[in-house]
C-alpha positions as CSV (number, residue, x, y, z in Angstrom):
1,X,0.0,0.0,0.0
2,X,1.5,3.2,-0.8
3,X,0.5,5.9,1.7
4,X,-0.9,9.2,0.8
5,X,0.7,12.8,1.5
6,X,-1.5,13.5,4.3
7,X,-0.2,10.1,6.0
8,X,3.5,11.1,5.1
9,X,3.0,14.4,7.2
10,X,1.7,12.3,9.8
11,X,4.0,9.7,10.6
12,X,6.9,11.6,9.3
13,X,6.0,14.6,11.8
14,X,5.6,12.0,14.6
15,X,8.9,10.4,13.7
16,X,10.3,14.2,13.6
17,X,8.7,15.2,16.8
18,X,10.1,12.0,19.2
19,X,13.5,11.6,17.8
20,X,15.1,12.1,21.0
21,X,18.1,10.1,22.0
22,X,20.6,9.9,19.0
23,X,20.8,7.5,16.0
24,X,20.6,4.3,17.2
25,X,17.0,5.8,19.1
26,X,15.8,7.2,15.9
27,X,15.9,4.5,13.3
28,X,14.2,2.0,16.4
29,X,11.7,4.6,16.2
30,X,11.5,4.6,12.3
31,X,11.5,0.8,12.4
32,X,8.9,0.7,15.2
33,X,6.5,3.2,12.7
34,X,7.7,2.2,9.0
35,X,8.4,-1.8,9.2
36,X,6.5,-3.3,12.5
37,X,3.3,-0.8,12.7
38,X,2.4,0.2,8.6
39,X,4.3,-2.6,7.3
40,X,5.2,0.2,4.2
41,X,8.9,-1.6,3.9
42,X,10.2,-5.0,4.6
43,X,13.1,-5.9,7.0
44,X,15.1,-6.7,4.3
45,X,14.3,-3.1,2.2
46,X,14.8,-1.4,5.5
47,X,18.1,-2.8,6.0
48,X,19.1,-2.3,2.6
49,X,18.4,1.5,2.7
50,X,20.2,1.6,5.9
51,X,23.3,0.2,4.9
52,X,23.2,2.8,2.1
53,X,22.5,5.8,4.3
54,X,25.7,4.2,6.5
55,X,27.6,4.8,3.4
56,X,26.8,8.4,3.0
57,X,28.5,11.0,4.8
58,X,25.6,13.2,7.1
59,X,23.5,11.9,9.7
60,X,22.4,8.3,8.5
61,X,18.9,8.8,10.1
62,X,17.5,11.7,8.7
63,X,18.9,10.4,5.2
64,X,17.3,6.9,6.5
65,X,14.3,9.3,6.5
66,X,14.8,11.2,3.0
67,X,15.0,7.5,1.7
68,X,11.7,6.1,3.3
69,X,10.0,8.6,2.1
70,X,11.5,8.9,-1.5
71,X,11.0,5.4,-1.8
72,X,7.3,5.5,-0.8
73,X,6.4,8.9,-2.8
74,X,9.2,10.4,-5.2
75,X,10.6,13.0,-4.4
76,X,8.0,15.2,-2.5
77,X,8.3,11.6,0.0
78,X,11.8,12.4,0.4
79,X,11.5,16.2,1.4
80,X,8.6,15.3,3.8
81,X,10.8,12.6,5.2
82,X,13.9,14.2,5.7
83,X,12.4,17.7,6.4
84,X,10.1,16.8,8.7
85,X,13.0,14.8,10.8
86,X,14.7,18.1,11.0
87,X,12.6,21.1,11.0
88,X,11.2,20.5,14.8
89,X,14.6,20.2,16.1
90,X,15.8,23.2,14.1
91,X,13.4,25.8,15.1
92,X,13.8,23.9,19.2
93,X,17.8,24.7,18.5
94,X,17.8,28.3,17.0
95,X,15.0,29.2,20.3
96,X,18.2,27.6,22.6
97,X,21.2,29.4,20.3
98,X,18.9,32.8,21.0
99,X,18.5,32.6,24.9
100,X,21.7,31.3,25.2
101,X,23.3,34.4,23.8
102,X,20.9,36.5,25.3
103,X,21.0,34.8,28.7
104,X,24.5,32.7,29.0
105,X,26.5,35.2,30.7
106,X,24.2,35.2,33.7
107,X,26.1,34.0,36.6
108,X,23.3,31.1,37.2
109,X,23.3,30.5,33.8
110,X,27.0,29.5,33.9
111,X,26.4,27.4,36.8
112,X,23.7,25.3,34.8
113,X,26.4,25.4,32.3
114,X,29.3,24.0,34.4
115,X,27.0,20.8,34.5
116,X,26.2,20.5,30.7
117,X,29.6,20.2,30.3
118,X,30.2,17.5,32.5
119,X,27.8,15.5,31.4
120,X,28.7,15.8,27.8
121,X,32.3,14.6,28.4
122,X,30.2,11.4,29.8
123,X,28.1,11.8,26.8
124,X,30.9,11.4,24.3
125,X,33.0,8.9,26.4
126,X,30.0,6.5,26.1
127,X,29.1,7.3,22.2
128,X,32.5,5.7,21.8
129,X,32.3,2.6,24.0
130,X,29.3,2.1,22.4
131,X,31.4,2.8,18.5
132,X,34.5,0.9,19.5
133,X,32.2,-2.5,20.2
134,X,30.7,-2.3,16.8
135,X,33.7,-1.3,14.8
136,X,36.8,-2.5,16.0
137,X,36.5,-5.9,15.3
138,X,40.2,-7.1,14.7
139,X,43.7,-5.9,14.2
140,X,44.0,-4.3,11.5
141,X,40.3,-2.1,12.5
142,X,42.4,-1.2,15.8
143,X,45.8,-0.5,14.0
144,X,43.6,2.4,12.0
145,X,41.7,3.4,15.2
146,X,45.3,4.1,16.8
147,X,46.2,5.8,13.8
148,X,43.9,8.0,13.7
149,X,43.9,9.2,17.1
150,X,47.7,9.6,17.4
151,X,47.0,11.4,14.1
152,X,44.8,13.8,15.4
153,X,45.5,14.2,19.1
154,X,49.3,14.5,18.5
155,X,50.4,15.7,15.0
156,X,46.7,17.9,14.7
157,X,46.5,16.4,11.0
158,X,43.3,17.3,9.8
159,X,40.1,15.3,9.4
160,X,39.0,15.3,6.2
161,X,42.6,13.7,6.0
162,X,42.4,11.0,8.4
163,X,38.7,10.3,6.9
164,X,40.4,10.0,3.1
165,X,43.1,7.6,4.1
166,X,41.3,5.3,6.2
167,X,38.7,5.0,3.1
168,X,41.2,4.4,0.9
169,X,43.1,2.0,2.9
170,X,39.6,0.1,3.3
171,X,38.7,0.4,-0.6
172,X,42.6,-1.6,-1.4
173,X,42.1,-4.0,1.0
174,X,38.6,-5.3,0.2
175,X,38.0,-7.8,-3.0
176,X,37.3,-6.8,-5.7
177,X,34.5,-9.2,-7.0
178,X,30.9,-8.4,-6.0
179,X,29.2,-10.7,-3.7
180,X,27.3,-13.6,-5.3
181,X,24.1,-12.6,-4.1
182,X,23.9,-9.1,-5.6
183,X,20.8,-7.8,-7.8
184,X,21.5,-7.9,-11.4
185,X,22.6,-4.4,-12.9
186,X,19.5,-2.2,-14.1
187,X,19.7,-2.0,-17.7
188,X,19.8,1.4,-19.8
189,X,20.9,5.2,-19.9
190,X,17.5,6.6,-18.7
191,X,18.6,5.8,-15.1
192,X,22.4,6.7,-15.0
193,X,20.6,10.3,-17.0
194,X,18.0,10.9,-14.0
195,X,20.7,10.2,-11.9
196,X,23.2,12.8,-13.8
197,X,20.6,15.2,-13.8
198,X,19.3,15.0,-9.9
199,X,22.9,15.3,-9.1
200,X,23.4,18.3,-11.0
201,X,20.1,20.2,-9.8
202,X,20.7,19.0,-6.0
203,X,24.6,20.1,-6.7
204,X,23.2,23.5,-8.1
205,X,20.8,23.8,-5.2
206,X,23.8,23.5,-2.7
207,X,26.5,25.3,-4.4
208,X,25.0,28.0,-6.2
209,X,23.6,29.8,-3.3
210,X,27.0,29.4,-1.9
211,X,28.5,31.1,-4.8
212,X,26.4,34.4,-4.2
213,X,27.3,34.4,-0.5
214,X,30.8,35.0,-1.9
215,X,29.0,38.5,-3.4
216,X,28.0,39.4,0.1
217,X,30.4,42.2,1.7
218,X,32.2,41.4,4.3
219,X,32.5,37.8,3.3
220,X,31.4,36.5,6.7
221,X,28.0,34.6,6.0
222,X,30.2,32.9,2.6
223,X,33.0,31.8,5.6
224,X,30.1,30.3,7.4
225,X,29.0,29.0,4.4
226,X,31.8,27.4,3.0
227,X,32.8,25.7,6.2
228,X,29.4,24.2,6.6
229,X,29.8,22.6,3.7
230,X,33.3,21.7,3.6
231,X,32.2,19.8,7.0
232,X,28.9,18.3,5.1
233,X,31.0,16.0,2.8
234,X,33.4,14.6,5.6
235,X,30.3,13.6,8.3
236,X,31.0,10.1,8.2
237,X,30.2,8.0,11.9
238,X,28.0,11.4,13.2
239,X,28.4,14.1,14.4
240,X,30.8,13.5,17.3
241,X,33.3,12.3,14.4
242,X,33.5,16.0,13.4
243,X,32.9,17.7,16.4
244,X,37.1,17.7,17.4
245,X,37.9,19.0,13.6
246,X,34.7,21.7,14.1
247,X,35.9,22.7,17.9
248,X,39.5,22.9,16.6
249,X,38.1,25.2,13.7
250,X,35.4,27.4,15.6
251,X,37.6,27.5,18.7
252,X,41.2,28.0,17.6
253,X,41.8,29.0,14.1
254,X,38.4,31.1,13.3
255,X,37.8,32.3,16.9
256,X,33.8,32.5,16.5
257,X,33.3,30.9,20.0
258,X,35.1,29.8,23.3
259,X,35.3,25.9,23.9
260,X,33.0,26.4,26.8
261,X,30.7,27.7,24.5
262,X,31.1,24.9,21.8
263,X,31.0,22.6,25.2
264,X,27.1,24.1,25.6
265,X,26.4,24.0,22.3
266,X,26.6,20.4,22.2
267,X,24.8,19.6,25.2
268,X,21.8,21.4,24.3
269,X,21.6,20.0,21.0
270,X,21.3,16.7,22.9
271,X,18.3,17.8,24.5
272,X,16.6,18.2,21.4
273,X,14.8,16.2,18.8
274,X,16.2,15.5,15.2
275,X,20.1,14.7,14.1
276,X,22.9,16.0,16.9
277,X,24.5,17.7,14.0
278,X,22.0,20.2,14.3
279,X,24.7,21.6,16.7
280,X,26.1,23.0,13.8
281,X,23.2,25.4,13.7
282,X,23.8,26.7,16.9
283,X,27.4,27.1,16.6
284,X,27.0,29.7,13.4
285,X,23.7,31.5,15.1
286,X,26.8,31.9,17.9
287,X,29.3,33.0,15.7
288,X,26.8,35.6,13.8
289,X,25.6,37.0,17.1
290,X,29.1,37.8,18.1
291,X,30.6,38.8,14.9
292,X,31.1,42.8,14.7
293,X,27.4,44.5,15.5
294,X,26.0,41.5,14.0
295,X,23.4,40.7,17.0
296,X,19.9,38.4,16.2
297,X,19.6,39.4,12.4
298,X,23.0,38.2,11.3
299,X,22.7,35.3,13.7
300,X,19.8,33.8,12.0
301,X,21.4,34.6,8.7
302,X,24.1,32.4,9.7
303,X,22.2,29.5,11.4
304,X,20.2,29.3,8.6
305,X,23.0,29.3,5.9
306,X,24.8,26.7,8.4
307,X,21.3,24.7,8.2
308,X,21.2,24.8,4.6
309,X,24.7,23.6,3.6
310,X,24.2,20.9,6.1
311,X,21.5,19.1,4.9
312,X,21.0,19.8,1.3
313,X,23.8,17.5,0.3
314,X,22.1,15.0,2.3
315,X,19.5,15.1,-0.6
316,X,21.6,15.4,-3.0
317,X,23.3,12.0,-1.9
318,X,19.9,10.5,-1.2
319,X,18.7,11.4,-4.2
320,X,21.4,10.5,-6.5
321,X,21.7,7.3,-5.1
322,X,18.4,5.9,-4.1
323,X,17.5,4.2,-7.7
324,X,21.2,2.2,-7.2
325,X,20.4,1.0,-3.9
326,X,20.1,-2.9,-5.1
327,X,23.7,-2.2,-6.4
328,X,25.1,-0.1,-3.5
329,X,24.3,-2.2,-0.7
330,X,26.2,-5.6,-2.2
331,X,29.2,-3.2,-2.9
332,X,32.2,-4.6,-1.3
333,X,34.9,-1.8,-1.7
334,X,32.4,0.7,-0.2
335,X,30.9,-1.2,2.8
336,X,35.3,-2.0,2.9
337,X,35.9,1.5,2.9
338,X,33.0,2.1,5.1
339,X,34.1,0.2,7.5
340,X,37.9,1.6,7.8
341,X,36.5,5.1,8.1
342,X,34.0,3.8,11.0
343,X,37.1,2.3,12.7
344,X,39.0,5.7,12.3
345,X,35.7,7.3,13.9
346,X,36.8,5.7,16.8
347,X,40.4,7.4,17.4
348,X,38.5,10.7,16.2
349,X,35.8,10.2,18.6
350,X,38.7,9.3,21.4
351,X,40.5,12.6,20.6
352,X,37.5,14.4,21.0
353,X,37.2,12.6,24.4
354,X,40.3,13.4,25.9
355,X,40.3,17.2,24.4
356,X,37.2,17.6,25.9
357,X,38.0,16.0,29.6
358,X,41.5,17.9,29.8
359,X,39.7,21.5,28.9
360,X,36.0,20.7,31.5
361,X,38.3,19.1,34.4
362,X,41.1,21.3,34.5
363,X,40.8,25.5,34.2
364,X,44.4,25.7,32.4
365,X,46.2,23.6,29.6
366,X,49.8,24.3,28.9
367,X,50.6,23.4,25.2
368,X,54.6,22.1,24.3
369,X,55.3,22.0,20.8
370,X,58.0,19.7,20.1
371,X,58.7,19.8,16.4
372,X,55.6,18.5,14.5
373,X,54.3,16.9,17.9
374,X,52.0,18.9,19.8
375,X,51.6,17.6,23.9
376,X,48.6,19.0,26.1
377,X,49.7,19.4,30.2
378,X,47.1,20.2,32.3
379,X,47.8,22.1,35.3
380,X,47.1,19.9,37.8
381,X,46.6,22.5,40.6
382,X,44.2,23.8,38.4
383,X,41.8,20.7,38.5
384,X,37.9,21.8,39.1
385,X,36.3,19.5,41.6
386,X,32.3,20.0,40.6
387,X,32.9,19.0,37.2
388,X,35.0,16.2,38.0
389,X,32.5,14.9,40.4
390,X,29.9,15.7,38.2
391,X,30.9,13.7,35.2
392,X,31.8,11.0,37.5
393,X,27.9,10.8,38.5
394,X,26.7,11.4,35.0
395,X,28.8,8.4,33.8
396,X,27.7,6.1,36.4
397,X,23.9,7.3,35.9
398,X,24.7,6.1,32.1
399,X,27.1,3.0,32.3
400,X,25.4,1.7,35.4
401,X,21.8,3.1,36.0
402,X,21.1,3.2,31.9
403,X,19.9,6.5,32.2
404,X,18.3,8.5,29.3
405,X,20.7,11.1,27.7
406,X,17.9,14.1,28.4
407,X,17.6,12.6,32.6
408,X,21.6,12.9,32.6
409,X,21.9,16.3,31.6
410,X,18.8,17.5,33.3
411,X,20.5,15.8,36.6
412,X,23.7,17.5,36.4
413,X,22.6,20.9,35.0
414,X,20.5,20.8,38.2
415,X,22.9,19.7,40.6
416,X,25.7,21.9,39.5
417,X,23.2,25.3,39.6
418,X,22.5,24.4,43.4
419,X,26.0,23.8,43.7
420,X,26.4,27.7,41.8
421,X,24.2,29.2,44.3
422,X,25.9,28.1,47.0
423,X,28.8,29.9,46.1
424,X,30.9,26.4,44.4
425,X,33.2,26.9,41.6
C-alpha cells in the first residue's frame, strides 16, 4: 500500500517530533512506525536502505528518513521525510542558540552550564564505548583506530585527511568481485541520465547559493558557508566524528566561539529532537551574534546558511543514489571503505574525548610544541572538583543506571546550579 501525502506528514511529523536520543533511538523509532506498525517496507528493504544511508556522509537517520519517504512517494516523499526529521529540532535549536546568547552570561546561567559540560564529556566517552564495540573488530580495524587518534591528538592532521586515508586504505584491502548474491545491474541510460541530472540540480541547489554568499560584503556569511559545507562531505560515523575538527576550527583557528561555549552548544543540541548535527546550527547563530554588531539578524542569517549547507547534500546524496540501492548495498569496496573510516571514527571520537575531559576538568592547559608533535599538560593545581564529580555521576547514571541522555543532563545541569548558588566553583 502506498500511503498518501497526508499520511507522510503524519507519521513523518511524529517520527520528527520523538526523535530524541541519537541515531541508534531514531531508526528504532522509524523501524517501530515504518516496518513493524504500517508494514510500508520489509526488513530486508529497511536494511538495505540503511546500509546505504551508512555509506553516506551526514546523519544516517535523517537520510534513512529522506529514503523512506522517496521510496514510498518520489521525491515530495523524500522532502517530507527528511524535512520533517529536521525542522522540529531546528526551530527547538535556533530558540536555545537565542536565549543562550541572550542569557549565557548570567552568573546562574553558567552554573547550569558547568553541568552540561560535565555531562557531555560522559556523553561522548560512552558514544565511543558504544562505536569501539561495533567497529573494531580485529587488528587491522584497531591499528587504524590508533592511527587516527595519534594522528589527530598529537600531529593535529586534519580530518578530512584521516577520513580519506582510512577509506582508501579500506577500498585496497577489500575484494574486488561483487558478492554472489547481488541484484542484477539495471539495464539502460534513462537511469544513469535521472541520476546525472538530480545530481546536478541537488549540486546546483547546494552550491549556487553558496557562490552568491561570496558577493555578500564582508565575506562573513560565505565563511560560514563554505565551512558548513566543507564539513557536510566529511560527516562520516555522526556528528561526534566532526565535532574535534569543528571545535579545533570554531575554537582555535576562526575564533567564533570559546570551547566552553562549543561545550554548551553540544549539550543542548542533545536535548533536542532531530540529528545532533544540528549543533552545527547553533554554533553559526553563535558566531553571527558575536561577529562585529551583527546581533539576532545576522545570527539567523548564519544559522540558517549553516542549516542549509548541512542538509542539502544529504539530498543530494539521497537522491542521487536511491534508484542504485540494489547495487550499493552488495558493494564490497564501499561497505570495505565504510568500515575503515568507521574504525577511524573511533580514534577521532577518542581525541575528542580526551580534548574535551583535559579543557571541562582542568581550568588551564599548557601546550609544548616539540617539532611536528604537539603535547597538552594540564595544570594539575588547576583541576575543578564539581565537574569532575559531576561527570563522574553522570557516567555512572549512564554506564550503570542506563539512564536517558535528556535525565543525565537535566540531573547535572540541576545539581551543579544548586552547587552555583551556594557559592561552588
Amino acid at each position: 500500500m502506498t500511503p498518501t501525502t497526508a499520511e507522510l506528514i503524519r507519521v513523518f511529523g511524529r517520527i520528527g517530533l520523538l526523535s530524541f536520543g541519537g541515531p541508534a533511538a531514531q531508526i528504532a523509532l522509524m523501524h517501530r512506525e515504518l516496518v513493524t506498525t504500517r508494514n510500508w517496507m520489509t526488513e530486508a528493504e529497511f536494511l538495505r536502505a540503511l546500509s546505504f544511508c551508512m555509506m553516506l556522509p551526514g546523519p544516517e537517520a535523517m537520510q534513512l528518513a529522506t529514503y523512506a519517504g522517496w521510496r514510498m512517494r518520489g521525491t515530495l516523499g523524500g522532502l517530507i521525510g527528511g524535512g520533517l526529521f529536521v525542522i522540529p529540532g531546528a526551530l527547538i535549536v535556533l530558540g536555545l542558540a537565542m536565549t543562550y546568547a541572550a542569557f549565557g552570561a548570567v552568573p546562574l546561567a553558567q552554573a547550569v552550564f558547568v553541568g552540561v559540560q560535565a555531562a557531555v564529556l560522559a556523553i561522548v566517552v560512552q558514544a565511543l564505548m558504544k562505536l569501539a564495540r561495533r567497529a573494531v573488530i580485529g587488528p587491522v580495524q584497531a591499528g587504524i583506530a590508533l592511527a587516527a587518534f595519534i594522528g589527530l591528538f598529537f600531529f593535529a592532521l586534519p580530518f578530512p585527511l584521516i577520513v580519506l586515508a582510512a577509506g582508501l586504505i579500506g577500498f585496497a584491502q577489500s575484494p574486488q568481485a561483487e558478492r554472489p548474491d547481488a541484484p542484477p545491474a539495471q539495464q539502460g541510460d534513462g537511469l544513469q541520465r535521472r541520476a546525472v541530472r538530480t545530481a546536478f540540480l541537488w549540486g546546483a541547489l547546494w552550491l549556487v547559493p553558496l557562490a552568491m554568499l561570496g558577493l555578500w560584503p564582508g565575506g562573513f556569511l560565505f565563511e560560514i558557508g563554505l565551512f558548513f559545507s566543507q564539513l557536510a562531505v566529511v560527516t562520516f560515523g555522526g556528528a561526534y566524528a566532526v565535532l574535534a575538527w569543528m571545535t579545533q576550527a570554531v575554537v582555535q583557528d576562526k575564533m567564533w566561539l570559546t570551547l566552553p561555549q562549543m561545550v554548551d552548544a553540544l549539550g543542548l543540541a542533545e536535548t533536542t529532537p532531530g540529528p545532533l548535527i544540528l549543533v552545527t546550527e547553533f554554533v553559526a547563530y553563535l558566531a553571527g551574534h558575536g561577529h562585529g554588531k551583527g546581533g539576532v539578524g545576522l545570527g539567523i542569517a548564519a544559522a540558517l546558511i549553516a542549516l542549509w549547507m548541512t542538509f542539502v547534500p544529504c539530498f543530494l546524496w539521497v537522491f542521487t543514489g536511491a534508484p542504485f540501492i540494489e547495487r550499493l548495498a552488495h558493494a564490497p569496496r564501499l561497505s570495505a571503505s565504510l568500515a575503515a573510516i568507521t574504525a577511524a571514527i573511533v580514534g577521532v571520537i577518542a581525541n575528542l574525548s580526551i580534548w574535551f575531559g583535559l579543557h571541562v576538568l582542568f581550568a588551564s592547559v599548557n601546550t609544548v610544541e616539540i617539532g611536528p608533535l604537539t603535547l597538552f599538560w594540564p595544570a594539575l593545581a588547576s583541576l575543578r572538583p564539581l565537574p569532575l564529580c559531576l561527570a563522574i555521576l553522570a557516567a555512572l547514571c549512564l554506564f550503570w543506571r542506563g539512564w536517558p541522555l535528556l535525565a543525565v543532563l537535566a540531573s547535572s545541569a540541576g545539581l551543579s546550579l544548586i552547587a552555583g548558588l551556594f557559592g561552588t566553583p
